[in-house]
N, C-alpha and C positions, 0 to 999 in steps of 0.2 A: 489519578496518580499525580502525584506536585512533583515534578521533575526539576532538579537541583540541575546549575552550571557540571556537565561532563558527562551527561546524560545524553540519550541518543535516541533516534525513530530511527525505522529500519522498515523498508516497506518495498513492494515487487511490485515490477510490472510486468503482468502474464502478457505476453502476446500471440495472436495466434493469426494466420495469411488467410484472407478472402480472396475471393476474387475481386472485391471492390478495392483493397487493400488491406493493409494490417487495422486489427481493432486489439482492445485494451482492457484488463477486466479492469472494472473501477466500480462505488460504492458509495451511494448517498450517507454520510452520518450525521448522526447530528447532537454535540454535546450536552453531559444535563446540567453543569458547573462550568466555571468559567466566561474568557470575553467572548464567548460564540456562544452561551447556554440558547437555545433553540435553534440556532441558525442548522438549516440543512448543509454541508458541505461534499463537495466529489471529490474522493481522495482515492487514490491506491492503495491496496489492504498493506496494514503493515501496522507497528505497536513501538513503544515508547517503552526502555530500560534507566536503570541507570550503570552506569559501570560496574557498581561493585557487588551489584545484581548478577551479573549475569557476564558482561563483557565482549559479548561476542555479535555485531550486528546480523550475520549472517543465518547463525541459529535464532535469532529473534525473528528476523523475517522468514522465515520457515514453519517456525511456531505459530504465526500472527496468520497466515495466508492460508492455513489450514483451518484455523478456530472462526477466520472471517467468511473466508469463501466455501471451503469446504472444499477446495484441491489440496489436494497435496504435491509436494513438489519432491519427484522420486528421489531418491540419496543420491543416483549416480550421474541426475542428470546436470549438465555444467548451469551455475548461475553467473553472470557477467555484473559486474558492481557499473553501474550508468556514471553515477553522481554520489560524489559527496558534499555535500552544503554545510558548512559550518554555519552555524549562525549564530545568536547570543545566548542562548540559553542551552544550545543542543548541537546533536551534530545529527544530518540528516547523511542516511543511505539509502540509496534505491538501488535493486537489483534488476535486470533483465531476465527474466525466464519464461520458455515458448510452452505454450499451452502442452503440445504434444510430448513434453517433460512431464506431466501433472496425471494424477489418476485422481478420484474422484468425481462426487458428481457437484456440481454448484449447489448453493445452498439459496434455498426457497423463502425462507421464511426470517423474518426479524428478527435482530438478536440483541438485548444490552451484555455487553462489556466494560464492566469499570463505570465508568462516569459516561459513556455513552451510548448511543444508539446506532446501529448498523444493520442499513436497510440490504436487501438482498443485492447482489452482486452482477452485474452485466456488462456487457461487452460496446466499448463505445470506440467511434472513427476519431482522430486525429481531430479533426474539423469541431467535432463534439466536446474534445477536450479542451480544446483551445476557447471553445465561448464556456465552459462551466468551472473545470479543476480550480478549484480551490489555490491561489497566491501563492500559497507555502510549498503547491508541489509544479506549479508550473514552469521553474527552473528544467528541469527532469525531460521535460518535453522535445529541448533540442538533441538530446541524447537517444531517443527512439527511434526503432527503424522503421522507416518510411518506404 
């Protein structure tokens, strides 16, 4: 999808307490178009509207975290908005939402979406994210609870 200036990504981050500490579900993609066509990236699930689409970050990330991961994020449970990142082309949302909010079961198997590929979904340490995520979402990281 070619996303026009007022267009938005909206993406979650599940969390959920170890005992080693909190982990993150996050998610290899990898584009088929585009300045990343091949490159693998670690991103947090989440999808790309534009305004007059749709309008509503929060229903998009709701949307996007079920068709990626295959949680679902219950109706009633609260989600916490982390960050928002404007940036030139788009405006970036990340939400907060703890595993134990979520029913489903993770999704196994690889999927394409649009112009990409999304490899199955796992649970990664702080420490892990900090050497892999992906530029665009590594803003998001001082916002997580530690």
């Amino acid at each position: 999808m070619t996303v026009k200036q007022g267009g938005y990504f909206a993406a979650v981050c599940i969390t959920r307490l170890t005992k080693k500490g909190p982990q993150y579900l996050v998610q290899w993609s990898q584009d088929l178009t585009g300045p990343n066509t091949g490159r693998k990236l670690l991103k947090f699930p989440g999808g790309m509207e534009e305004l007059e689409d749709n309008g509503n970050p929060e229903k998009t990330m709701r949307s996007e975290v079920e068709e990626e991961t295959g949680f679902r994020i219950n109706d009633d449970a609260e989600v916490t908005l982390l960050a928002k990142i404007v940036r030139v082309i788009h405006v970036q949302y990340f939400y907060l939402a703890w595993k134990r909010d979520c029913s489903g079961q993770k999704r196994a198997k690889v999927i394409k979406d649009g112009n990409s590929i999304h490899y199955p979904p796992f649970w990664a340490s702080m420490d892990y994210l900090r050497e892999h995520l992906h530029r665009t979402h590594r803003p998001v990281l001082e916002h997580l609870p530690t």
